[in-house]
Residue, then its C-alpha position, 0 to 999 in steps of 0.5 A: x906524442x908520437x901515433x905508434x900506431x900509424x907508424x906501425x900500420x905504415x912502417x911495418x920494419x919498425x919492431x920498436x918505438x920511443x918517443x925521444x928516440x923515435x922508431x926502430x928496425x930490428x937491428x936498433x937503427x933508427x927508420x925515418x919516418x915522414x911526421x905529415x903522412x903520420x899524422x894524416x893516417x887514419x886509422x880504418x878500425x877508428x869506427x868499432x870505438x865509435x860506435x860502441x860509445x854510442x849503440x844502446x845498451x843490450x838491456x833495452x833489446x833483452x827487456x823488448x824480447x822478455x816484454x815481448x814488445x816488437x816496437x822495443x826491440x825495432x826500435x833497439x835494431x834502429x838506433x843501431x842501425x844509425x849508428x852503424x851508418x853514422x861510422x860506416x866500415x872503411x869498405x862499407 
């Protein structure tokens, strides 16, 4: 399967993509496109899945406030924390 969306983010002339035909300009004619730099791309907002998979549920935050238990709701900050360092931002 071809990644449409690294050949967007590289080719940005092509308006269409297929996967039999392959990528299009605006005009329907086919753009060349160069396999090994697309499947180098890596996308830079990779790291907002990543990290939504593995923050805590806001549920333990909000139980720490209602409890008014600061060590929940710094340990919620933590393992937030870590996982923002385990994905860093592109330009963090």
């Amino acid at each position: 399967m071809i990644n449409h969306k690294a050949i967007y983010a590289l080719y940005p002339h092509v308006v269409s993509i297929d996967d039999t035909a392959g990528a299009m300009d605006k005009d329907g004619k086919p753009v060349a496109i160069d396999m090994a730099l697309v499947n180098a791309w890596v996308d830079p907002e990779a790291y907002k899945q990543q990290r939504e998979a593995e923050y805590p549920p806001y549920a333990d935050y909000l139980d720490g406030i209602v409890k008014g238990n600061n060590v929940q709701v710094q340990k919620y900050i933590d393992d937030c924390l870590a996982v923002k360092a385990k994905y860093p931002k592109g330009d963090e």
